[in-house]
C-alpha positions in Angstrom: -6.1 7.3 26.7 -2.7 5.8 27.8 -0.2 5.2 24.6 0.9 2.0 24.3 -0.4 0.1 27.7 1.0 -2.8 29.1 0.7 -6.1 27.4 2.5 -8.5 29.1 2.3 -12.1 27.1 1.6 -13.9 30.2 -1.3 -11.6 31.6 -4.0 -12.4 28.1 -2.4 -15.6 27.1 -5.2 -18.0 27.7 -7.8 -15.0 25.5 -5.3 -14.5 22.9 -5.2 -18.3 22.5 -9.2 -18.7 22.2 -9.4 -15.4 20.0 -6.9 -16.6 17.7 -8.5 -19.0 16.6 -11.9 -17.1 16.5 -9.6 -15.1 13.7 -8.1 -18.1 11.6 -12.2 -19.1 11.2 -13.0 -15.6 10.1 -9.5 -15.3 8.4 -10.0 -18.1 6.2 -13.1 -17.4 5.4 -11.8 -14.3 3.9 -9.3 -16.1 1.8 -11.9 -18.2 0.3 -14.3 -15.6 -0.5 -12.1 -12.6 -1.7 -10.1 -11.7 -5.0 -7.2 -13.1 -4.9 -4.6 -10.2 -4.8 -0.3 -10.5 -5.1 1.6 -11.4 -2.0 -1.6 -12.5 -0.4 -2.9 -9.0 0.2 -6.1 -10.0 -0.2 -5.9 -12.3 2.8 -5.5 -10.4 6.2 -7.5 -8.1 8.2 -7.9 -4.5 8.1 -8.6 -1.9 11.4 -12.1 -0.2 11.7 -12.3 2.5 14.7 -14.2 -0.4 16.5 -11.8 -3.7 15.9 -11.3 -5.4 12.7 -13.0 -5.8 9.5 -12.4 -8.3 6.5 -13.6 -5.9 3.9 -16.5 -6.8 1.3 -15.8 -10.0 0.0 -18.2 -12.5 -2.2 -20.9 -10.9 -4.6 -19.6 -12.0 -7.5 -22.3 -15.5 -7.7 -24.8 -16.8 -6.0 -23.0 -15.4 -3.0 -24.1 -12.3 -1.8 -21.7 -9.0 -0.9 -20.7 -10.0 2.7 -18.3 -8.2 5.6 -17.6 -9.7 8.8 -16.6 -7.2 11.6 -15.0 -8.0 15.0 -16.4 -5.0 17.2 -13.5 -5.2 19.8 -15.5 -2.5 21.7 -18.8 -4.0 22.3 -17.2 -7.6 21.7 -19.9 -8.4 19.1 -19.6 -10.3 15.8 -21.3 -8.4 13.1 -22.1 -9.8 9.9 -23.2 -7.0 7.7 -25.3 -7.9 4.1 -24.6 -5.3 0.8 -28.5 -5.5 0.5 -28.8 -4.0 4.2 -29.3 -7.2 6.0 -27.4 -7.7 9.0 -27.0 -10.7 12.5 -24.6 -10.1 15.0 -23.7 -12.3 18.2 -21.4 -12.1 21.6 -18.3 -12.8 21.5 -17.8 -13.5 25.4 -18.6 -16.7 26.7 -18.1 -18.7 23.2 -15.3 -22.1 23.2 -14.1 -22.2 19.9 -16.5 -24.8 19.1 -19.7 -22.6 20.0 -18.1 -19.6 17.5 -17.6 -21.6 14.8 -21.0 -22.9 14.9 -22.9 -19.5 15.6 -21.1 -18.2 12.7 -21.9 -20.9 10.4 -25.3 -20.8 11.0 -25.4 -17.3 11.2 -23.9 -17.1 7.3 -25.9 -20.1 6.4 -29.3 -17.8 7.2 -27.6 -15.5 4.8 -27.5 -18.5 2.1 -23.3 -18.1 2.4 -21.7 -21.5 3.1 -17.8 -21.0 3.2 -15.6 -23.9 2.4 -12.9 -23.4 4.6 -10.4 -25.9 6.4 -11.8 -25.7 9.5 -8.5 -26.7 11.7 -6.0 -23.8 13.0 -3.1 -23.4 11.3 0.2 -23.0 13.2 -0.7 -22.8 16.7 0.4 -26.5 18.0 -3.0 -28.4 17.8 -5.2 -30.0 15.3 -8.5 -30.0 16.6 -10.9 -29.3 14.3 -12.8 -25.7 15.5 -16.1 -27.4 15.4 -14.8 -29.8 18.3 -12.6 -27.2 20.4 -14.5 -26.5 23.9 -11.0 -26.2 25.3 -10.3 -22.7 24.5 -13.1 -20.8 25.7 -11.3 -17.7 27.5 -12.4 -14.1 26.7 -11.4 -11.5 28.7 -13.1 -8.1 27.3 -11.1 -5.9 28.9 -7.7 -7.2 27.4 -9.0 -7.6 24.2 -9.8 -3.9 24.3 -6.4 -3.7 24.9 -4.9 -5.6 22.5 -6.9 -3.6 20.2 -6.0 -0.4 21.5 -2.6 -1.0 21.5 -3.2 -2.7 17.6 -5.3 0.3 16.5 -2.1 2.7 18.2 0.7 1.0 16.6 -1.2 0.5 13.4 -0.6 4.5 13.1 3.0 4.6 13.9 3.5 2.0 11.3 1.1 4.6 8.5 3.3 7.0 9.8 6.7 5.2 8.9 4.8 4.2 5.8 3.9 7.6 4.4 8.1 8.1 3.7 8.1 5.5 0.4 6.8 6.4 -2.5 8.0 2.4 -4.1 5.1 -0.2 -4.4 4.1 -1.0 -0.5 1.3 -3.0 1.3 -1.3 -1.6 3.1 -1.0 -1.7 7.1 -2.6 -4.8 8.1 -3.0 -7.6 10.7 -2.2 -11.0 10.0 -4.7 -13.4 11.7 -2.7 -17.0 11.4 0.8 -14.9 13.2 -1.5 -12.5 15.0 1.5 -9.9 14.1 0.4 -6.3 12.2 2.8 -5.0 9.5 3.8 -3.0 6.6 5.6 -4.4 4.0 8.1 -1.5 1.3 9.2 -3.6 -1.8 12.7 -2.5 -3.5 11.7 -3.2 -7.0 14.0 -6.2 -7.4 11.9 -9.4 -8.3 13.8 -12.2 -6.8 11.7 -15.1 -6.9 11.6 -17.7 -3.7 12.5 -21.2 -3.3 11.1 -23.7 -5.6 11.5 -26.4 -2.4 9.7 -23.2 -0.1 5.7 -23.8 0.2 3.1 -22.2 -1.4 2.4 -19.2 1.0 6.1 -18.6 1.3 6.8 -18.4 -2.4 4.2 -15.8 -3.0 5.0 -13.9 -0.2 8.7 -13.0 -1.4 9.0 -13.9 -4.7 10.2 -9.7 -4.6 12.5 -8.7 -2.5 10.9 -6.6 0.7 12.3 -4.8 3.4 9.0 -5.3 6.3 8.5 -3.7 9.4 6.0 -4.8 12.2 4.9 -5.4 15.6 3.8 -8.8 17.0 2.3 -9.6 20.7 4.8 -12.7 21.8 4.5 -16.2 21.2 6.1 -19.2 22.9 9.4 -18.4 21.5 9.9 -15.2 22.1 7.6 -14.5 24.6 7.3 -10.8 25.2 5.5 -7.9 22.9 7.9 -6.3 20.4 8.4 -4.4 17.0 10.4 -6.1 14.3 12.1 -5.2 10.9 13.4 -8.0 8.3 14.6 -7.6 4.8 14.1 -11.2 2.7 15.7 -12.4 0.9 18.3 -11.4 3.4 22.0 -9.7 2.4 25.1 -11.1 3.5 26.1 -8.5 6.4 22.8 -7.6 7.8 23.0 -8.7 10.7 26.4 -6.3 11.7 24.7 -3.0 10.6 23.7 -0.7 12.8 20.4 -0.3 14.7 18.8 2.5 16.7 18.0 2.7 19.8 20.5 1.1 21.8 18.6 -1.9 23.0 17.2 -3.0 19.5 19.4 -6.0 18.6 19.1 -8.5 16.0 18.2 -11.9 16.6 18.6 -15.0 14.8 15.0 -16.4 12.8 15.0 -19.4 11.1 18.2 -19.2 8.9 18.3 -15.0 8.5 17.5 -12.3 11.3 15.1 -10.2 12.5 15.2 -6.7 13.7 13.9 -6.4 17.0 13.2 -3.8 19.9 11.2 -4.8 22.3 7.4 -3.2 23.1 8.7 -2.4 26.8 11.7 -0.8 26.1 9.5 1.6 23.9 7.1 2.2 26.6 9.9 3.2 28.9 11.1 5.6 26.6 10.8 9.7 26.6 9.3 9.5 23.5 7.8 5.8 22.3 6.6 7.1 18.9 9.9 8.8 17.6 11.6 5.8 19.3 9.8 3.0 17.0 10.3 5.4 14.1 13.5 5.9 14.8 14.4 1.8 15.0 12.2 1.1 11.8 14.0 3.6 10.0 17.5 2.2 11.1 16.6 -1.2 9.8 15.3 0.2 6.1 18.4 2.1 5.9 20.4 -1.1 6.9 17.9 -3.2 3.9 18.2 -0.6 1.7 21.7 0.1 1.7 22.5 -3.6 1.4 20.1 -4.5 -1.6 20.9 -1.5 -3.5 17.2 0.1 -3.2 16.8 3.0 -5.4 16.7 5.0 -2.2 16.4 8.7 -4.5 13.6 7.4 -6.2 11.4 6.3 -3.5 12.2 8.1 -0.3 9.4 10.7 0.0 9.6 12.5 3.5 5.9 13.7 4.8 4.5 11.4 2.2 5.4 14.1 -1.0 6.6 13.3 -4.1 6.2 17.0 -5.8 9.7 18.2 -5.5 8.7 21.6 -5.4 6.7 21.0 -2.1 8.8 19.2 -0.4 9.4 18.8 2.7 5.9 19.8 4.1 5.2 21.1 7.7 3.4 18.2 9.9 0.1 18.2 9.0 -0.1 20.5 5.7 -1.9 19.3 2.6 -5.3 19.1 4.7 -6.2 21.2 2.0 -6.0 18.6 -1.0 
């Protein structure tokens, strides 16, 4: 299977449109209906080997235990019942309109009834999902793609991941940005913005240092991995990055770390490149915030001094 395959913004932009918003409906369901966990952990999607998955949320009332898979292979969605139960429908074919109310009914058979706001957040319309017959494109075969290329860069980022041994986030995708990230906090709590919203204040009331990957949107409309440290140091902007075509770019008041997708595909070796540039932009974080870089760098994912630094792949064992 080809690593990393061409995704060209332009190419899937009318099925990315329609399937983000199939995501925001299942999204939000999932904040409703989950523990609530710091920096909104609880809140975004994780990867199955077919698609994505919200986890098992619910269970904990009336509600019953409740998942809700996107199988990006058979394009099916799957809602799956702790008590064995289980509906699923196509996902090609459906406007927005006709998801939303195949879901609905499909979780109201269940006796689950989410209360969700039931509009899409961010993405430069208002119309409520149950009235959206607009968006209605779904191309199987580049939503394979984008979840190929999701499920591929999802292990780079594990990868980069298994070097800090400080408090990090899991490796998950973000259905309102549509963007897939891992998030390494220094330690410091920092506490955002009283004037910043809600979302934004819980987010980074600790200071992070996050590294990602995002598809393109209207503003920067190519594919492309990302770094960012918030809240950002003065300077960050003039240290170095690696490779040479990573650059940093101006974002809403700070910067962003930024190398795009295609320049990685061109590249001898794409993997070691993206590594490479994630690690140049913690280093650049880290020095700059003062992380307690001794303490938590843990190459190969060990802590044990004594075992340290392990071949690739050892520890099968444990």
């Amino acid at each position: 299977m080809e690593l990393f395959p061409a995704m060209p913004l332009d190419e899937w932009a009318a099925t990315k449109e329609t399937f983000h918003r199939f995501a925001q409906i299942v999204g939000k369901i999932r904040m409703g209906d989950s523990n609530r966990r710091n920096h909104w952990w609880h809140v975004p999607f994780h990867l199955t080997g077919r698609g994505l998955t919200t986890r098992p949320m619910g269970g904990l009332g009336e509600m019953p235990v409740f998942c809700i898979d996107f199988d990006l292979v058979r394009h099916r969605l799957v809602v799956d019942l702790l008590d064995g139960r289980s509906a699923e429908f196509s996902l090609v074919g459906k406007s927005v309109a006709g998801f939303y109310a195949t879901l609905m009914e499909t979780l109201s058979g269940f006796g689950i009834r989410p209360d969700i706001w039931a509009v899409p957040y961010d993405l430069g319309d208002e119309t409520p999902f149950a009235e959206d017959t607009d968006h209605a494109a779904y191309d199987p075969i580049l939503i394979n793609r984008y979840w190929r290329i999701l499920a591929q860069v999802a292990q780079v980022l594990d990868r980069f991941a298994q070097n800090y041994a400080g408090k990090i986030s899991p490796v998950h995708h973000f259905w309102h940005t549509m963007d897939i990230a891992v998030t390494r906090f220094t330690g410091r709590v920092v506490g955002a913005s009283p004037e910043a919203d809600p979302v934004t204040r819980e987010a980074y009331s600790w200071e992070v240092i996050s590294a990602g990957f995002w598809f393109g949107d209207q503003e920067r409309p190519w594919p492309a991995f990302y770094s960012y440290t918030a809240p950002e140091p003065e300077g960050l902007d003039k240290e170095p990055l690696r490779p040479e075509q990573a650059q940093w770019l101006p974002a809403r008041g700070s910067h962003l770390a930024v190398l795009r997708y295609d320049d990685v595909r061109a590249s001898e070796r794409p993997v070691a490149t993206v590594l490479d540039f994630l690690q140049s932009a913690y280093q650049a974080g880290a020095k700059l915030t003062g992380c307690d870089r001794d303490t938590f760098d843990c190459p190969g994912g060990v802590t044990d001094p004594y075992t340290r630094t392990p071949a690739p792949r050892e520890g099968r064992a444990l």
